[in-house]
N, C-alpha and C positions, 0 to 999 in steps of 0.2 A: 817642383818636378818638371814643371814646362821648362823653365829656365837650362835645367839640366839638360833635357832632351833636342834643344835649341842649339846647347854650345855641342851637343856630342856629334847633329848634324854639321855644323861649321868645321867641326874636325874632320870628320867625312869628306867633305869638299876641297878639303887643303888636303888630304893626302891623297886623293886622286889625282889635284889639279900638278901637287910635286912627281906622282909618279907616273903622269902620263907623258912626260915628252922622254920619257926612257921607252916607250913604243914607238917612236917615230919611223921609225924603219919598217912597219907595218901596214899591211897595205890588205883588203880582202875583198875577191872580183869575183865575178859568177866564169866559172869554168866548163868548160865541156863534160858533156855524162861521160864517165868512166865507166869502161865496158871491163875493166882488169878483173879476172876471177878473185883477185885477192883483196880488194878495196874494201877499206874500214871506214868506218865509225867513230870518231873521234867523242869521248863523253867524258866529261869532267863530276868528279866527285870529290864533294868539298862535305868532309865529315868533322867530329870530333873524337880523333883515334881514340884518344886517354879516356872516353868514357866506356861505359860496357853498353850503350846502344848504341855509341860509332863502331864499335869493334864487329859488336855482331851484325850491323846493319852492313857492312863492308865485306861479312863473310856470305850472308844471304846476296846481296848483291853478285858475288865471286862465282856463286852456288848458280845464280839465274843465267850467267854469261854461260857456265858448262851445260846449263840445260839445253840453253838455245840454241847452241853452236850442235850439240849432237842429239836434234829435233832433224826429220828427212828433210822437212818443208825449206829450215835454213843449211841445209849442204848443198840444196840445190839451187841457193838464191847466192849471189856475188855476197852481199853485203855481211861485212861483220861488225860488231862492237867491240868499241877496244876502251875501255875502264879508263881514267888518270885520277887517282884517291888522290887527294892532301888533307893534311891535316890540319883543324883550322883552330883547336886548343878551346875550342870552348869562347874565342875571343871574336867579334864582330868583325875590326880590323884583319884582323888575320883572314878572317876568311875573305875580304874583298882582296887582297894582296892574292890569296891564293887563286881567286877568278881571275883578275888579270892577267895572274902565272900563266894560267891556263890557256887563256886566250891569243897570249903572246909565242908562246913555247912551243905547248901541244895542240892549236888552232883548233881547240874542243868544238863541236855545234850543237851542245846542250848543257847543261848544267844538271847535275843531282845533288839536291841539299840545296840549301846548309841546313842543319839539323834543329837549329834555336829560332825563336821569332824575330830575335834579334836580329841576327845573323840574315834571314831573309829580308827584311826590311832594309837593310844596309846596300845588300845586293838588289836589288831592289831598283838601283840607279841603273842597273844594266840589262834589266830584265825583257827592256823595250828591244833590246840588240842580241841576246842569244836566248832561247828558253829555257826557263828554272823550272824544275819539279823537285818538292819536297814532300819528304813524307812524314814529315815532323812537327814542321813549324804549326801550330793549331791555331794562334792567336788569329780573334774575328777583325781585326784592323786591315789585316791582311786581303788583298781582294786585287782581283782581274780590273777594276776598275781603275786604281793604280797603277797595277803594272801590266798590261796586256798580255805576257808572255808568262805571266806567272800562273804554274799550273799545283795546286794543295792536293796531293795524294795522301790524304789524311781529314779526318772530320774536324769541324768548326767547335772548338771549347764549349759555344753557345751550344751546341745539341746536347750536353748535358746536363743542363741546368733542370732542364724536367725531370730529372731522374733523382736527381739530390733534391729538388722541391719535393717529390711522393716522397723520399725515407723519412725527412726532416717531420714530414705531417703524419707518417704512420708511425714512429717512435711517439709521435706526441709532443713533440718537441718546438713551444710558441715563443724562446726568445733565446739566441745564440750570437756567436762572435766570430766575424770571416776573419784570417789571417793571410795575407797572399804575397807575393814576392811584388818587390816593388818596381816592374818592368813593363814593357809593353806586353809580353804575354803573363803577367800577376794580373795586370791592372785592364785586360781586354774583355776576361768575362765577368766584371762585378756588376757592369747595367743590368743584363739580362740577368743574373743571379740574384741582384734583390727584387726585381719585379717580379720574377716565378715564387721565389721567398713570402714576398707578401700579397701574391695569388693563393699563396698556400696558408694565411692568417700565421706567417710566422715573423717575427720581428728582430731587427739584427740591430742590437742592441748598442753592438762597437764592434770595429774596424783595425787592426793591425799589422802593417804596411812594414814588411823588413828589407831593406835591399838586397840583391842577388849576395855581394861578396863581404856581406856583416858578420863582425868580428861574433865569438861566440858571447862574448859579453856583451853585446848588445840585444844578442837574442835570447840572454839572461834575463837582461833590465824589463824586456819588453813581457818575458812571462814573466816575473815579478808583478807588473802592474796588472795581466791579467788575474793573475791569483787576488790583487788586491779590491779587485772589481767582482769578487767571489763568481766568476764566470766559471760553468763546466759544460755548455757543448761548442763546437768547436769547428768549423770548415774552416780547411787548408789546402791554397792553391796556391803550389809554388813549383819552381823544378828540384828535379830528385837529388842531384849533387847537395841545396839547399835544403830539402825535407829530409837526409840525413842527419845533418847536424844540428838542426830544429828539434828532431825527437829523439836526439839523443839528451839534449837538454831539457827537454821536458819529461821525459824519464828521471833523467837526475832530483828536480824539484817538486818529485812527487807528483804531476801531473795524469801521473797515467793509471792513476788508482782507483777503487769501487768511486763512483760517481761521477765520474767524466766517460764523457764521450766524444768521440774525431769521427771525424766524414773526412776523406782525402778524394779531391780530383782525378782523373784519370792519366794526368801527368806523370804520378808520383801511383797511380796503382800499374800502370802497365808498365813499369820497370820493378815492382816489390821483387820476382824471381830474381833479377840481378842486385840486387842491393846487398851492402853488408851484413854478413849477418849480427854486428853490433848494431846496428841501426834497424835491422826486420828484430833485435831481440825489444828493443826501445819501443816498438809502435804494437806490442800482443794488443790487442780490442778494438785494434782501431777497422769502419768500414769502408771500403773504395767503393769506385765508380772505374768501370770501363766497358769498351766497345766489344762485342760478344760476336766470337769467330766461329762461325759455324762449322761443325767437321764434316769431310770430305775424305775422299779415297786418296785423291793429291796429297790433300796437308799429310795424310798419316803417314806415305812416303817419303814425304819432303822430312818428316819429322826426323822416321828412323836415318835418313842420308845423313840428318845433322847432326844425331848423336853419333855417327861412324865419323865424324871427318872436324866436330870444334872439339879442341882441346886449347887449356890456356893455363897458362902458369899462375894464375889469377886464383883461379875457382877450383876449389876442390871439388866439385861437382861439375856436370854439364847444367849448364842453365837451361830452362825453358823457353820456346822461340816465341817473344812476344810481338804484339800487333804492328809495333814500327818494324822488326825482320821483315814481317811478312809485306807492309807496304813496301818498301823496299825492295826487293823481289820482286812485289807488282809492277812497281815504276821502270824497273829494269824492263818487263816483260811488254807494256806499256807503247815504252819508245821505241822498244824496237820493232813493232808491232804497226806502228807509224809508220816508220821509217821504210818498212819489208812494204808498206803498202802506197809510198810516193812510187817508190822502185827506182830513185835516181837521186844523188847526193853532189852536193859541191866539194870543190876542194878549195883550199886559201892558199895562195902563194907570195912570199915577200914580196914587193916593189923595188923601188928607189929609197934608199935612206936618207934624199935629200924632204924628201914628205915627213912634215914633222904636226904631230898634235899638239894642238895646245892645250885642250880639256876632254872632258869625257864626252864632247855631246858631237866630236868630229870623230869618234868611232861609229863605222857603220854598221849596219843591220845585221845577219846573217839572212842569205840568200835566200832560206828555204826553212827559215824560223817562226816566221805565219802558218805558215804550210802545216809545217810539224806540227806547232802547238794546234792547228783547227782540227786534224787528224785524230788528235791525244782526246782531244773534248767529245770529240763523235765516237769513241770506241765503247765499243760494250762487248765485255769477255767476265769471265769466268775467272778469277786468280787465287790465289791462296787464300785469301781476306775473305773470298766471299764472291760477290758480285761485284763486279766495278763498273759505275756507271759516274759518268764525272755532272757535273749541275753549277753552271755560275762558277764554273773553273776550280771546283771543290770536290769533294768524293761526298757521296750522298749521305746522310745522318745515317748510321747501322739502324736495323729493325729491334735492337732490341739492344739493353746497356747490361753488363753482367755485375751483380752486387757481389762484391767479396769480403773476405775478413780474416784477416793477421789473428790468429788463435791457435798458437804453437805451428802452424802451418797456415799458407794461404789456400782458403776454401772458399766453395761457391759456396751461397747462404740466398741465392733467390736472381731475377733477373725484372727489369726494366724494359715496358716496349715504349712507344710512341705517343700510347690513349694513354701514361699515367697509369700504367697497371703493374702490381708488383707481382710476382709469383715464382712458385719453389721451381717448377718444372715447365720448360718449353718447346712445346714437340714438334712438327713440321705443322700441323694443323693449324697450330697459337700463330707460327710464323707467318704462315699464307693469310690465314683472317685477320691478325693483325690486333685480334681481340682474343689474347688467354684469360682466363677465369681468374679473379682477386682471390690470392690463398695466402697462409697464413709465413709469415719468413721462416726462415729455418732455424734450427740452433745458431744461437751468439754469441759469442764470448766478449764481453766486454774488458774494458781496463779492469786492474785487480783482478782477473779468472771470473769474475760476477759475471750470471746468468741473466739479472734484472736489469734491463732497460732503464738506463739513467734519468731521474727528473729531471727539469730545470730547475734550477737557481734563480732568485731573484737579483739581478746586476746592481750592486747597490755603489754608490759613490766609494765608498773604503769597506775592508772589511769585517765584520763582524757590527756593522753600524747598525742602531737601532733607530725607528724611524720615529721623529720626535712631532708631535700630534698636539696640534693647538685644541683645545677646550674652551666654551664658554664657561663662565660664572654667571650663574642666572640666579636671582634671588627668590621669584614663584616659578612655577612650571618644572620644577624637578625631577618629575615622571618623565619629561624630555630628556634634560641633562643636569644633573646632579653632580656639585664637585663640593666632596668635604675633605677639610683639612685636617688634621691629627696634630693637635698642640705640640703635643707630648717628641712623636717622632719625627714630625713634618711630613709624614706619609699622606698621599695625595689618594684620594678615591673615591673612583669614577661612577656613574651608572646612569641609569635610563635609559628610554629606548632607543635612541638614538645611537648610544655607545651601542646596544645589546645587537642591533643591525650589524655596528661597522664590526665586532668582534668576530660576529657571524660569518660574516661573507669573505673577512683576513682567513677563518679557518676551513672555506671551500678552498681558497688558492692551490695549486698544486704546488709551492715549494714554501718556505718557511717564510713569516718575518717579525721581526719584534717588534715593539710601541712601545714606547714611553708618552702618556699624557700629560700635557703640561696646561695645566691652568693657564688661561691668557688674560692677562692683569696689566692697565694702562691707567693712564690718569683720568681718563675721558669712562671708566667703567660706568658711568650713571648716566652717560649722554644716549642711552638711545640703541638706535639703528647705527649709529658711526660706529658704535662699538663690534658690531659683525662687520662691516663696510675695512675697519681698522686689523681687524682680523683676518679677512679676506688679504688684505695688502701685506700683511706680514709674512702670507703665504707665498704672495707676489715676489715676496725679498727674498722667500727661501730661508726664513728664521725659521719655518715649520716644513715638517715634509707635506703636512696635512694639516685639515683642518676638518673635526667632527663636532656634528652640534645642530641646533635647532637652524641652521642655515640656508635663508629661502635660494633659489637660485633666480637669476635674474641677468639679463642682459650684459649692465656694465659691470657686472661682479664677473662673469666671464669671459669680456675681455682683460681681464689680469692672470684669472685660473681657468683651470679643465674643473668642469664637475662632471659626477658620476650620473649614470640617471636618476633619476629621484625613487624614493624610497619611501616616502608619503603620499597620500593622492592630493592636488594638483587642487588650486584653486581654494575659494574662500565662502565665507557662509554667513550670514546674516542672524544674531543672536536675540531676539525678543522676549519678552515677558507672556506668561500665561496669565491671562482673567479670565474669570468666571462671569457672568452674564447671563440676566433672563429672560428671555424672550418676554416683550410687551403685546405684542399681537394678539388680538380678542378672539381670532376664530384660528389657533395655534392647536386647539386640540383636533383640528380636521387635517394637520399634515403629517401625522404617524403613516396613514394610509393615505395613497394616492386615490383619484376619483372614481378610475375604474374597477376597483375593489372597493369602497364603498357602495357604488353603485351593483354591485355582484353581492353582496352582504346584504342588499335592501330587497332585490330578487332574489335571496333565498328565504329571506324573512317570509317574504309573501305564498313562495311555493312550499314551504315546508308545513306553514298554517294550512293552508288549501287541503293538501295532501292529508292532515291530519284531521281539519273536518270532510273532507271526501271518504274517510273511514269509519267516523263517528257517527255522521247524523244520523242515519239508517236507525239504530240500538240507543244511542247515548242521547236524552232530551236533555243536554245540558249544552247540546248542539244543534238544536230544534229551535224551531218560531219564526217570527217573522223574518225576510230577507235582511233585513236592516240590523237585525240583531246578530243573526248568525254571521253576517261579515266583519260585526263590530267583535265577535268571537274569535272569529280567526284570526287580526289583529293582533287584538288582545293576546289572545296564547302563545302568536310567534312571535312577539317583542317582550313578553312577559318570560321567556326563556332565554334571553339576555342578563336576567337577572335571577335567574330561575325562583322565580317568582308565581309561574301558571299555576292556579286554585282546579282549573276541569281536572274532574278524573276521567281515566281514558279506560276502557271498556276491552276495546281488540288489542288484541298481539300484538296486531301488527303497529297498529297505532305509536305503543311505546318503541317497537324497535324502532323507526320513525323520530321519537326524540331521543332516544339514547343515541344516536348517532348524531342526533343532531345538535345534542347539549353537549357533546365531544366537540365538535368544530366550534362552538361560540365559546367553550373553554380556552382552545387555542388560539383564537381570535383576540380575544381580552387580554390573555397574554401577552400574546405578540403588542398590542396597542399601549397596555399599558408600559411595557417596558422599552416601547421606541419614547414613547411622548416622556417620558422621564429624561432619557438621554437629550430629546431637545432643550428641554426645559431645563437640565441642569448640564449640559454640555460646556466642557474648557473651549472656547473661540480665542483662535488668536487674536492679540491686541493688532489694529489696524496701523498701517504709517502712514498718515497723508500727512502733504508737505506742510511744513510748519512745525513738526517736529527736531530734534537733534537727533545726530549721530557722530559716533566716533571710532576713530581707527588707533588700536593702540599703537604705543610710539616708536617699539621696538620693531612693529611690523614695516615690511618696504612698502605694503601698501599706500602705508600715509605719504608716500614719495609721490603716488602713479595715481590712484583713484577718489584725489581729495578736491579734483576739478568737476564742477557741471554736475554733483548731486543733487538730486530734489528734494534737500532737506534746507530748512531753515537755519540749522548752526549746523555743521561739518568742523570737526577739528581732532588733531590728537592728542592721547592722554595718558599720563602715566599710569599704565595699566601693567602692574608686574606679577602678580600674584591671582590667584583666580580667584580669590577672595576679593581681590579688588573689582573684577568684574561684577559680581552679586551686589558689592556695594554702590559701585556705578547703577546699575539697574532699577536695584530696588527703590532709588530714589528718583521717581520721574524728572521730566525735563523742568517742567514748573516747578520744581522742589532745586532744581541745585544740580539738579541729575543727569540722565541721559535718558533716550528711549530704546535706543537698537546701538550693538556693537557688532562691526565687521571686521574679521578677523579670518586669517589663515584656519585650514580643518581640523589641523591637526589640536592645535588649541580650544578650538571650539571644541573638539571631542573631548578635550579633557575636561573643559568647563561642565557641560554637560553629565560628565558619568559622576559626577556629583551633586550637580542641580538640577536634574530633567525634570522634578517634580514642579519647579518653579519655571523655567525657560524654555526655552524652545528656539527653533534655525526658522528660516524663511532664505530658501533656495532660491539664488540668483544668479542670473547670467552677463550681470553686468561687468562685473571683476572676474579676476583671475592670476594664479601665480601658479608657477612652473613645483611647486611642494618643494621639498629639502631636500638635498644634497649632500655630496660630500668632496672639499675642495682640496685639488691638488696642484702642484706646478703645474706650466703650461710644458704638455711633453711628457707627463710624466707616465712611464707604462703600467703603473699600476691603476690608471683610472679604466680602458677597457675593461681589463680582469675583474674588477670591482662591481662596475657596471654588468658583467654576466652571472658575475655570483648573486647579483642581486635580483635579475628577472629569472634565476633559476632556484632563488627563496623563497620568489613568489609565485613560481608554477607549484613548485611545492608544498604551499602551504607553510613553509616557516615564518615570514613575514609576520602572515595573518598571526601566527600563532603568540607571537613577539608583542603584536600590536594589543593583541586582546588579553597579556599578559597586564599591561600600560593603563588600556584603554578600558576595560573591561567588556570590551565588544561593544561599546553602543553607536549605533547608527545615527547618523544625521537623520533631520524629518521623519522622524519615525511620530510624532505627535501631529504634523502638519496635516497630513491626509485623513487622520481618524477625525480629527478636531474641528476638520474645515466644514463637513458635509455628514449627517446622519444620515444616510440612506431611507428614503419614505420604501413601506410593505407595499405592494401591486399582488394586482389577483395573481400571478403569475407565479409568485411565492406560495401560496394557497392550493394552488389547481388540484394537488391530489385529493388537498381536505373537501373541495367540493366536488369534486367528482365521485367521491367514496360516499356522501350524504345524497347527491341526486340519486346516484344509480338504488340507491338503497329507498328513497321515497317513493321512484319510479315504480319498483320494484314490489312496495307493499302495497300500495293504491293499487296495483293490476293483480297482484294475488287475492287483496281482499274483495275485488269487485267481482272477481270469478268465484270467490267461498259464498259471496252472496244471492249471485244466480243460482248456486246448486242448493242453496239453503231454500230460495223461491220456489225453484223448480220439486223439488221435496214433498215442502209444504202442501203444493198442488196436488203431490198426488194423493198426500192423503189425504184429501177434501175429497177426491171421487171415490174413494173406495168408501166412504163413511154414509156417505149420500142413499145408497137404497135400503140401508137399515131405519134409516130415517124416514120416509115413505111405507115401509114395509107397519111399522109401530109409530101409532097416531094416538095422541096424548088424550087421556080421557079425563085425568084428574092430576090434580097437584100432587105428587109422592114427594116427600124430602129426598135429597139423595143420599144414600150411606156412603157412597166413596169418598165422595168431600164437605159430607156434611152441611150441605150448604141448603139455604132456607127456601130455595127455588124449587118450585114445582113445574115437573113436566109431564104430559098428559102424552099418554100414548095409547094410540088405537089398537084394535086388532084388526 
């Protein structure tokens, strides 16, 4: 395409260089101001009659010359404009012929148009020496920078790329295909349109490039391969003569039916009113993009003027006056606007014919062509478009882009501002803030009359292609990946969890895809790790589209494929043996209980004895006698309820409430003790590793590649371990026997090993290793690995994952033995505190109730010893009488 654009410049050069010594007679010198009442304006207009925007863009133009002439302001100014149209056919060439016309003939001192990008960039070589304004040309290539003189009365392609980035991401739509004309203005907005694209997480999958003047069989061939690549949404940015016969051909091949979707540029939407109506019948569903004309009191006049006065033998109807009329009319309004505001014009007068050119670069300037153009840049007015405010020799991005949609009629269906905001309605307020409210699009009519919003497609190499999915053959671990064959039919079939993941997460995708699994079967099938390492590489050839399976991820497996995120947890785990073991320690029965609860158990032994003879002695001689005895009692009774063994019987109340509370706490005491010191006593301890031991990594793992350097084991090596049955047997037989002591191994395996031998093994958690867990391997590029990778962390917010795994796995947890196993928790008073607080406050309690029932029982007594006392005195004992009340042999003598 450079090459092309190389030799069309070199043609450019040679017909200048041949038609410039036909100006030689030409000659252009600054002249005295003309004071003539009737002095013009000489303005060159280089259109493409045969289209229907040069037609009408020449009549709005026609329309703005009668405005302006019968405005007061220009009856009373000299200056007038005087139009020179040519036609420039839609061809580059032609239209520079037609400038030179112009300059040579009618000594124009401005230029309007040319109407194509091309077309300006041609002219383009002359821009330095008269000034151009167009109101057409959009392509971003284009710029003051180049040509100084060049003035874009029209927005830049690039201001819409925002506006088709929000549709593309609020349809939902994360991978489609640009089609664009293959020219300076096809090929000007596709930078900025795939970076807004994949700002928006949308992914443009393929590109197809038509030349402007392609046969219609060629833009057969090229929807043919689109069809072939099952693509259905679709940006298209070309010119309208071009997007005629583009969708009229995709019409024909069925392209425009339920499930496709078009976005059209504003190229090809701001001409739909004039389009044929076989080609507006070809495009029903389809959505545009264009610049949103604000109404006014002006435009609605200017409107009704223009349905009184175009008529055309063309259109059965009167057309709608779109955005290029109306630039058009601006531009006109513009220069003259300039022009009324130098207040003074050159004139050009021939020379000598003996002055001859030799190339274009001996044509001089125009006089007052700076002038104009600094004049045109500094203006701000009011036009029919809107506001006109020029920025970097450009008209300013509109405030707002209008979404429309080909649905038996073109309708507004929502509008586009600046922030990336869609919405159905936009009122002056949305305008001025600049920030309307996100609301929902309007009715849509899609390809086929369908209401629903097209999905994506998956882009697949051809179509109907099923995507062919490498599998291992693994002879143990089949809970992983299972592959049986079927003698009978050779039907192949898959399972475990690994598939049960990748089927999962194929059926979040939002559009369809097929698999076929295929057993991957080599000569090398018993070697190992090569055998995933060989499998990985066949991915690399693109023999698989994929590859699912027990497949670690790893470094240099990733520079050949894309893997997904991982879908296993990460890392590896240390596999040991369970023994049993007895504690030999002689004074082993003192670490149920820590010391400060033994020492709280020994003071209460002491204060509950105390308490119970501080209740007794008084009444009870079984808690009488000498000092020495009665403390040998209290002892005795408070250790002797240990084993509830205490012989004293107890006399008060309160005494026993006293041990009833208190033979409740040595109950729970004895329990608690004796069921910690059993668990020491017969506790599973892990088997220790000090070095001098073996270890192995099985052979299938990558481990044995990365973590078989600088362990602190005596033998390290790996081992054919294929079955989990082989693990147990590894195990069971120690290192001294033939055996091993510890297997390191990836999690996922270890969980499996495990959810059948936890009773024997156990993990020992380490930080030494580590692996990235499983994956799933695809081409490098391939777009189904994203997708894959969010269906996947959106299994796992979800809980499917889990659900998948415990399906597999049956839920069991690494080191779930390691922490119970390593450490019996010793009792502290602390565990206790209520049992003795409930017994103190209850001793406390009885000892001060019963020592107060005791004074009053003293107190009592007292008094009646004094009431008894003067009956006693009064009768003085004379002789022994027995007594009758109690019978008793005593004689008391009582006097008179």
């Amino acid at each position: 395409m450079q090459l092309t654009m190389e030799l069309e410049r070199l043609m450019r050069i040679f017909f200048l260089s041949a038609m410039l010594p036909a100006f030689n007679s030409i000659d252009w010198s600054m002249a005295k101001n003309s004071h003539h009442p009737d002095h013009h304006m000489h303005v060159g207009v280089i259109l493409d009659m045969e289209s229907p925007v040069g037609e009408m863009a020449q009549k709005c133009m026609t329309m703005a010359i009668s405005n302006l002439n019968a405005t007061p302001s220009q009856n009373n100014h000299p200056l007038k404009l005087i139009l020179h149209p040519r036609n420039s056919m839609g061809q580059p060439l032609k239209a520079l012929s037609s400038a030179v016309e112009l300059l040579e003939n009618e000594q124009v001192e401005a230029l309007i148009g040319p109407q194509t990008s091309e077309e300006a960039e041609i002219l383009g070589e002359l821009g330095d020496r008269v000034p151009i304004i167009s109101f057409s040309a959009s392509c971003p290539s284009l710029s003051r920078e180049k040509n100084p003189n060049f003035i874009r009365m029209t927005t830049n392609d690039n201001s819409q790329v925002g506006a088709i980035a929000a549709l593309v991401q609020k349809f939902g739509w994360r991978e489609l295909v640009i089609i664009h004309e293959d020219s300076s203005y096809g090929n000007g907005i596709i930078p900025d349109l795939l970076l807004a694209l994949h700002e928006g997480n949308a992914r443009v999958a393929h590109r197809t490039v038509i030349p402007p003047q392609a046969r219609d069989i060629y833009v057969e061939a090229q929807l043919y391969r689109l069809m072939a690549l099952s693509a259905n949404i679709f940006i298209v940015h070309m010119s309208p003569s071009l997007a005629s016969r583009f969708f009229i051909k995709v019409n024909e091949l069925g392209m425009m039916s339920t499930g496709y979707g078009w976005i059209v540029t504003d190229g090809i939407a701001n001409e739909l009113s004039v389009m044929d109506q076989s080609a507006l019948d070809s495009m029903q569903g389809v959505i545009g993009i264009r610049p949103y004309i604000p109404p006014s009191k002006r435009l609605h006049n200017f409107s009704l003027k223009w349905r009184n006065s175009f008529f055309t033998n063309q259109h059965h109807q009167i057309p709608e006056v779109n955005v290029y009329c109306l630039w058009a009319y601006d531009s006109v309004w513009a220069l003259a606007t300039a022009a009324h505001h130098l207040g003074a014009t050159t004139s050009i007068e021939k020379k000598d014919s003996a002055n001859k050119f030799a190339h274009l670069a001996a044509i001089p300037p125009r006089p007052t062509g700076s002038d104009l153009v600094r004049t045109i840049l500094r203006a701000k007015f009011t036009g029919l478009s809107g506001e006109i405010q020029l920025k970097n020799g450009q008209l300013q991005q509109p405030l707002a882009f209008e979404i429309v949609n080909v649905f038996g009629r073109v309708k507004r269906i929502g509008f586009w501002t600046q922030f990336n905001e869609i919405t159905t309605k936009l009122d002056r307020s949305t305008v001025a803030n600049q920030s309307p409210s996100v609301r929902d699009m309007g009715s849509i009519g899609w390809p086929g009359s369908s209401l629903a919003i097209p999905k994506v497609q998956r882009i697949m190499p051809k179509a109907g292609k099923r995507l062919r999915i490498g599998v291992p053959i693994k002879v143990g671990f089949k809970e992983l990946v299972g592959v049986e064959l079927d003698p009978v039919t050779n039907a192949t079939t898959v399972t475990g969890f690994c598939i049960d993941v990748f089927k999962a997460a194929i059926d979040m995708l939002p559009y369809g895809v097929t698999l076929d699994f295929i057993p991957f079967t080599n000569s090398n099938i018993l070697m190992g790790g090569s055998y995933y390492d060989n499998l990985i590489y066949q991915v690399y050839r693109q023999q698989y589209d994929a590859a699912v399976g027990d497949i670690t991820i790893t470094a240099n497996r990733s520079s050949y494929v894309d893997f997904t995120m991982p879908f296993t947890e990460t890392g590896v785990a240390m596999i040991v043996p369970i023994e049993t073991s007895r504690s030999t320690n002689m004074w082993i029965f003192f670490k149920p209980l820590t010391v400060d609860l033994w020492l709280v158990i020994g003071a209460f032994f002491v204060f509950t004895g105390f308490v119970v003879w501080t209740i007794e002695h008084n009444d009870n001689d079984e808690f009488k006698g000498p000092l020495a005895r009665q403390i040998g009692i209290v002892m005795w009774f408070s250790f002797s309820t240990l084993f509830f063994a205490q012989r004293e019987k107890l006399i008060s109340n309160w005494s026993k409430v006293v041990v009833i509370v208190w033979l409740f706490v040595v109950l729970i005491l004895t329990s608690s003790y004796t069921a910690n010191l059993s668990s020491i006593l017969t506790v599973h301890q892990l088997q220790s590793m000090p070095k001098g031991e073996s270890i192995v990594l099985p052979f299938n793992s990558p481990a044995d590649q990365k973590f078989l350097i600088d362990l602190p084991f005596k033998k390290h090596s790996s081992y054919p371990l294929r079955k989990v049955e082989d693990y147990a047997n590894a195990l069971r037989d120690e290192s001294r026997k033939g055996g091993i002591s510890a297997i390191i191994d990836e999690i996922p395996y270890v969980k499996l090993f495990l959810s059948k031998y936890s009773d024997q093994y156990t993990t020992v958690e380490t930080s030494l290793y580590g692996t990235e867990g499983f994956g799933f391997a695809f081409p490098k590029g391939s777009p189904l690995v994203p997708d894959i990778s969010a269906a996947i962390a959106k299994m796992r917010e979800e809980g499917k994952l889990y659900l998948i795994s415990q399906n597999w796995f049956q839920n069991h947890s690494l080191y779930t033995n390691q922490d119970s196993a390593a450490k019996v928790a010793r009792l502290d008073s602390y565990s206790f505190r209520g049992l003795f607080l409930i017994t103190g406050i209850t001793s406390a309690l009885a000892a001060i109730a019963s020592r107060k029932y005791m004074k009053k029982e003293s107190t009592t007594s007292q008094k009646h010893d004094v009431a008894d006392k003067p009956v006693e005195e009064k009768f003085s004992p004379v002789s022994d009488i027995p007594s009758r009340r109690t019978g008793s042999k005593h004689i008391r003598r009582y006097s008179y």
